[in-house]
C-alpha distance (Angstrom), angle and dihedral (degrees) to the residues before:
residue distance angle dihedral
X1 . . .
X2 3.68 . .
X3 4.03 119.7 .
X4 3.57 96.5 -112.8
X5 3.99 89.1 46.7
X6 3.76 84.1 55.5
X7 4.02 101.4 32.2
X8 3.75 96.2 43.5
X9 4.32 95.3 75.4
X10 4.22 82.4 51.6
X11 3.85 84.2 53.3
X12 4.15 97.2 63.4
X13 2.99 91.1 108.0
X14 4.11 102.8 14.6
X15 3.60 113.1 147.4
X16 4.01 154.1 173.5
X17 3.85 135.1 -147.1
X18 3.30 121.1 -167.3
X19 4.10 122.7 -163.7
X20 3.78 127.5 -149.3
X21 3.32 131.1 169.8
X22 4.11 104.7 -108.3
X23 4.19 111.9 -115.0
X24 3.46 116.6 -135.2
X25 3.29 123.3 -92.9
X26 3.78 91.5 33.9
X27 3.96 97.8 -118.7
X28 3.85 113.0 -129.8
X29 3.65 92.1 -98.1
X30 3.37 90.2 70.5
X31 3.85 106.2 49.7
X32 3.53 127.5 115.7
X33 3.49 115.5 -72.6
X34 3.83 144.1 49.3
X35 4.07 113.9 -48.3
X36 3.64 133.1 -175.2
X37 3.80 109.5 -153.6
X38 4.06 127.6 -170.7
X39 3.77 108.6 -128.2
X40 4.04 96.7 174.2
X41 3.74 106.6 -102.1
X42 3.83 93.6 32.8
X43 4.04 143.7 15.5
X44 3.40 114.7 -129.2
X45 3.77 131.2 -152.0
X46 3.55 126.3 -145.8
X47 3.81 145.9 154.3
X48 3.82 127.8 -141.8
X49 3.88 124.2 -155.5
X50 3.64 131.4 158.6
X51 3.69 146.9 46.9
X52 3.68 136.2 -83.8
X53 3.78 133.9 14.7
X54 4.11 115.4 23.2
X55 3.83 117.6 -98.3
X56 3.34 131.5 168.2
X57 3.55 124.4 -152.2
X58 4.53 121.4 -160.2
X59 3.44 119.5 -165.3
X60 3.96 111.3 -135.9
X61 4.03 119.2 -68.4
X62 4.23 92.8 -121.2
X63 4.00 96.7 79.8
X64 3.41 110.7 -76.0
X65 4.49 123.8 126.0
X66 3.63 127.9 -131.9
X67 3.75 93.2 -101.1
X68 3.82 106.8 105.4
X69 4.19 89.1 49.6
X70 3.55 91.0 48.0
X71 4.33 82.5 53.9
X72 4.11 91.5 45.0
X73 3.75 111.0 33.0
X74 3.78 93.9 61.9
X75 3.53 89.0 119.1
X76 3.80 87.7 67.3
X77 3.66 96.9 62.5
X78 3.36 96.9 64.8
X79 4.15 81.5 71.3
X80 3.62 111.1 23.4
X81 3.84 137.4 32.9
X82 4.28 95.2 -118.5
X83 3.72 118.1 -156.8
X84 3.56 112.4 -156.0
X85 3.49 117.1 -151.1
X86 4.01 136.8 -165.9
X87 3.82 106.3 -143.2
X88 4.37 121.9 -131.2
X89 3.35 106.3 -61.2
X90 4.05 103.6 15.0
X91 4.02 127.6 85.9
X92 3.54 120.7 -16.6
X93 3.96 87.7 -19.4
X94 3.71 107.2 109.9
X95 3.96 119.7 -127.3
X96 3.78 127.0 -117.9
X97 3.76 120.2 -108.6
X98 4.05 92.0 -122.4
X99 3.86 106.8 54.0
X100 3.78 84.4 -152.9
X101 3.57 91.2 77.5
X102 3.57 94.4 68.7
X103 3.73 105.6 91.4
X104 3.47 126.5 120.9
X105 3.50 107.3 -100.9
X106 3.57 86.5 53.8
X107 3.57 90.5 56.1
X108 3.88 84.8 53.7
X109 3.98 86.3 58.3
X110 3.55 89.0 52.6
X111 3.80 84.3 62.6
X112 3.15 97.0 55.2
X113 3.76 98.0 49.4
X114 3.63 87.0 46.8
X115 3.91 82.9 55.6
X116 4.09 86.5 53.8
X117 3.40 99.2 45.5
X118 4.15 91.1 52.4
X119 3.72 87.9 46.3
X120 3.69 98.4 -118.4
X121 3.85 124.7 150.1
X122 3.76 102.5 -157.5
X123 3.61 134.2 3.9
X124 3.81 139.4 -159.7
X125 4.07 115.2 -133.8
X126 3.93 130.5 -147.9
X127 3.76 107.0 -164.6
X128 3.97 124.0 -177.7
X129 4.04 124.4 -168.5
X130 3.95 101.6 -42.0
X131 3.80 93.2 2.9
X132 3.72 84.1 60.6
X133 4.07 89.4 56.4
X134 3.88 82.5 55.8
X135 3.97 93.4 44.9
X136 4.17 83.0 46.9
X137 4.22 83.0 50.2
X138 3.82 91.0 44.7
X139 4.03 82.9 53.2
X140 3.73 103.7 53.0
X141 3.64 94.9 39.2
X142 4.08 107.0 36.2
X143 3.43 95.5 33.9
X144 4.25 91.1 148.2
X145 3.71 94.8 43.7
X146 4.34 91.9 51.6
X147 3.36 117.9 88.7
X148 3.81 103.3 167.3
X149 3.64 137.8 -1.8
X150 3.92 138.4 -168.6
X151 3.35 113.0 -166.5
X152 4.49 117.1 -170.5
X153 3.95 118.9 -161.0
X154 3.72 93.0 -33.9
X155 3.77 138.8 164.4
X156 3.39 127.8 -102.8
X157 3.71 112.2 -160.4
X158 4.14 117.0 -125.8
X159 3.53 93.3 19.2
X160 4.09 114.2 144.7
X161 3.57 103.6 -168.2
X162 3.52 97.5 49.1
X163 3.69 92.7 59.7
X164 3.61 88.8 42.8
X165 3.36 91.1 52.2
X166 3.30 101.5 45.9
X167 3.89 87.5 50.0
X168 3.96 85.4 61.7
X169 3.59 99.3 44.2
X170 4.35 93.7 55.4
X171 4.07 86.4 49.4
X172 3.78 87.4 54.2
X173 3.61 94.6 42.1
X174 3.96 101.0 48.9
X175 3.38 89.8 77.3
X176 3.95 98.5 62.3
X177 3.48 107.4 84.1
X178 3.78 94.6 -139.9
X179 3.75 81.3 64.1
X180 3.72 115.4 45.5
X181 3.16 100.8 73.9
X182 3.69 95.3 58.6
X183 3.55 88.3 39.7
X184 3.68 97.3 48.9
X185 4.35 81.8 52.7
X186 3.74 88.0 52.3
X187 3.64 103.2 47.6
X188 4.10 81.9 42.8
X189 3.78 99.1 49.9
X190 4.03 116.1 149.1
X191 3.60 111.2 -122.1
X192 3.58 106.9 -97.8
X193 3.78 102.1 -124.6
X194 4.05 86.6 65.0
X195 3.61 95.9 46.1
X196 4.39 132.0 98.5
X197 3.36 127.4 -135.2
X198 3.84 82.2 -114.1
X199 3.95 92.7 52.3
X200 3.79 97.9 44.9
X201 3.84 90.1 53.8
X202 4.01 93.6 49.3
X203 3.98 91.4 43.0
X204 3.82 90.8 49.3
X205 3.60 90.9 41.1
X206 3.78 85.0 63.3
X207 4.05 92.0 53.4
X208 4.15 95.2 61.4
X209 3.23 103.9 98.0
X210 4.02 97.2 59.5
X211 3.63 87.0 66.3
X212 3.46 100.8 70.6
X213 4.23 133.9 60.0
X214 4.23 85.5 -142.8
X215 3.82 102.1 28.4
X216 4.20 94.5 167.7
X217 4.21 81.2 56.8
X218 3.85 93.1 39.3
X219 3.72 120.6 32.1
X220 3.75 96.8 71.9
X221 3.53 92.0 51.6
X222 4.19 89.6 53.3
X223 4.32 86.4 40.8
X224 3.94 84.9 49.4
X225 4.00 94.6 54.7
X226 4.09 95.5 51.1
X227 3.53 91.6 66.6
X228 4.21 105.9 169.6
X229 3.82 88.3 -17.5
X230 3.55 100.3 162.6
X231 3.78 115.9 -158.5
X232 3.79 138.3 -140.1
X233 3.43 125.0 -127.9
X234 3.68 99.2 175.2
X235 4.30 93.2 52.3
X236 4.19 80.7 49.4
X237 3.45 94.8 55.8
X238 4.11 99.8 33.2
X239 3.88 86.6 51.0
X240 3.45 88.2 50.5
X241 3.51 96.7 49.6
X242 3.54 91.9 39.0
X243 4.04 94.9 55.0
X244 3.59 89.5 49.3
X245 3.21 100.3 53.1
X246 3.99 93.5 48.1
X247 3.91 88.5 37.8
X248 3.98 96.4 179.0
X249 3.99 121.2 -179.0
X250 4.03 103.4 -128.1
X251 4.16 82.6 -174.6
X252 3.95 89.8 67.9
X253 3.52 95.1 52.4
X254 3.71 105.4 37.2
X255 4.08 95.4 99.1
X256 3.70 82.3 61.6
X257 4.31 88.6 70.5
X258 3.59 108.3 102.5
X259 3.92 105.2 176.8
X260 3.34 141.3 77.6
X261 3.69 121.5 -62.8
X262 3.75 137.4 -172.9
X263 3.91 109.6 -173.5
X264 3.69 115.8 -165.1
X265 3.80 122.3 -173.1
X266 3.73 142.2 168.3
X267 3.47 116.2 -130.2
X268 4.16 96.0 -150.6
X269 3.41 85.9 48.8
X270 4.22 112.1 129.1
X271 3.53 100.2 -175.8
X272 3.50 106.1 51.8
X273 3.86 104.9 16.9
X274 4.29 117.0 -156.3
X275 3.66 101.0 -110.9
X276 3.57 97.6 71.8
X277 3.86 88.2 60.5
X278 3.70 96.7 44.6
X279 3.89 89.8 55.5
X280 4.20 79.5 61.7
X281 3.38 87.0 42.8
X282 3.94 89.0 55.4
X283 4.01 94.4 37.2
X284 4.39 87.6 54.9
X285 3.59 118.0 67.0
X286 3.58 109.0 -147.7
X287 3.90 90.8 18.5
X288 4.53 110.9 134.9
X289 3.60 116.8 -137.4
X290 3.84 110.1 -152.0
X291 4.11 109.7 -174.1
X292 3.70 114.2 -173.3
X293 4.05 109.1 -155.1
X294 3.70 119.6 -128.3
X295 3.80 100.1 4.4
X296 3.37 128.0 121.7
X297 4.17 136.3 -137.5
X298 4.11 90.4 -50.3
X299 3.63 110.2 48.1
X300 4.02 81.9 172.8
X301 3.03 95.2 69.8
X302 4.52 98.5 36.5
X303 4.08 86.0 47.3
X304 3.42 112.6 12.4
X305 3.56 90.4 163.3
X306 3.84 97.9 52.8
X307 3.56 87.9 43.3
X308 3.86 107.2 46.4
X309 3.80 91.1 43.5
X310 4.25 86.6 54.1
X311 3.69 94.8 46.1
X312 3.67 94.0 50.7
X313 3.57 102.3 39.7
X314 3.88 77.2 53.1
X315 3.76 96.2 53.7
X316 3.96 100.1 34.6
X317 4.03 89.7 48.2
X318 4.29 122.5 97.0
X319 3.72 115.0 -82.9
């Protein structure tokens, strides 16, 4: 099976945030409300709510909207002024004419030309799961535009152990029944190309429960935040394609990063297993490694109170 056949269930509810410090007056752009805004290529859609600091927010590049974050990072509001954003190809973001160009370090460029267009000389970034392979993207490539990032349970691209790991963990994890059917979903995953939006939503539907340490306690309150999210299987399968075909190894470049970076990680989680993220810890000088015990893919939502108080101590701190 190929990794975004197996990653893409652990992406449901994937995510980024980026933070930026808010210009003042708050341009028009910036507002609350939902905005579509022409970055060249692409329009992107995107909703902003909250108070305080900038931070935007991208759903994950495989076809899913903003809507679940916008129904579990409430608590972020209270701090920062999120913009949640649909990604190229997903939402009320437009697609590109050439499905090649939707890979995810282009989707980090689209970042930074959303950064341009707002008129913003650095930004912080929040990535979860593949929205933290985008924040790593962001890293390599924008280094002098980044001022901050936060990166939760993400993938790091060309990483052995992680896939090894991973490998270990789903053997293990068969066996408990809360597990196998999720597991027996995974290991059975369509390939994308043949699948409907209305297929890849009921297959990944199946997949929930390996996300969480406690899925009877947690899995409702994940099904609860999707709402009507309606999934993409065409942005699934072109971001497949299109990561494929560029194929870049993140793990080279990491010692290239030079800002700030808070790495959070579960250490039951399947899909995107800890070590990966403490080789970027190791690569980053400077970089903190936060590992919350026992949780799963969305620490969020297994400590929200650890978690929100990190993040935004994170944010709201001195570059």
């Amino acid at each position: 099976m190929m990794l975004r056949s197996a990653s893409m269930a652990a992406l449901l509810v994937s995510t980024m945030i980026i933070g930026v410090a808010a210009a003042s007056p708050m341009p028009p752009e910036l507002k609350a409300g939902s905005h579509i805004v022409n970055i060249g290529e692409v329009s992107l859609h995107y909703v902003v709510r909250g108070h305080g600091p900038i931070a935007f927010v991208e759903a994950p590049g495989w076809g899913s909207t903003s809507e679940y974050l916008r129904n579990t990072l409430r608590p972020l509001e209270r701090s920062a002024t999120l913009v949640y954003i649909d990604p190229r190809g997903s939402g009320g973001s437009s697609r590109p004419a050439n499905r090649r160009r939707m890979s995810q370090l282009i989707m980090a460029d689209d970042l930074d030309a959303l950064r341009i267009k707002l008129g913003l000389k650095t930004i912080n970034l929040f990535g979860h799961s593949d929205s933290g392979t985008i924040v790593v993207a962001y890293a390599e490539h924008h280094a002098s535009h980044l001022s901050k990032a936060v990166i939760v349970d993400g993938w790091v691209t060309g990483d052995p152990d992680a896939r090894r790991t991973r490998s270990t963990m789903i053997d293990l994890w068969k066996l408990d029944p809360r597990y196998a059917g999720a597991i027996h979903q995974l290991q059975n995953m369509p390939n994308v190309s043949t699948m409907s939006d209305k297929t890849m939503a009921e297959a990944l539907a199946r997949t929930v429960p390996i996300f969480f340490s406690d899925p009877d306690r947690y899995v409702p309150i994940l099904n609860a935040a999707q709402g009507k999210t309606h999934l993409s299987a065409w942005a699934n399968s072109a971001e497949e394609d299109a990561d494929m075909e560029k194929d870049e190894n993140q793990l080279a470049l990491d010692h290239t990063i030079t800002s700030k970076l808070l790495i959070i990680n579960g250490t039951a989680d399947v899909m995107c297993p800890y070590p990966a993220v403490q080789h970027l810890h190791e690569a980053v000088p400077g970089s903190q490694l936060s590992l919350y015990v026992n949780s799963g893919h969305f620490p969020w939502i297994e400590q929200p109170n650890r978690f929100f108080t990190e993040v935004g101590h994170f944010l709201g701190s001195p570059s």
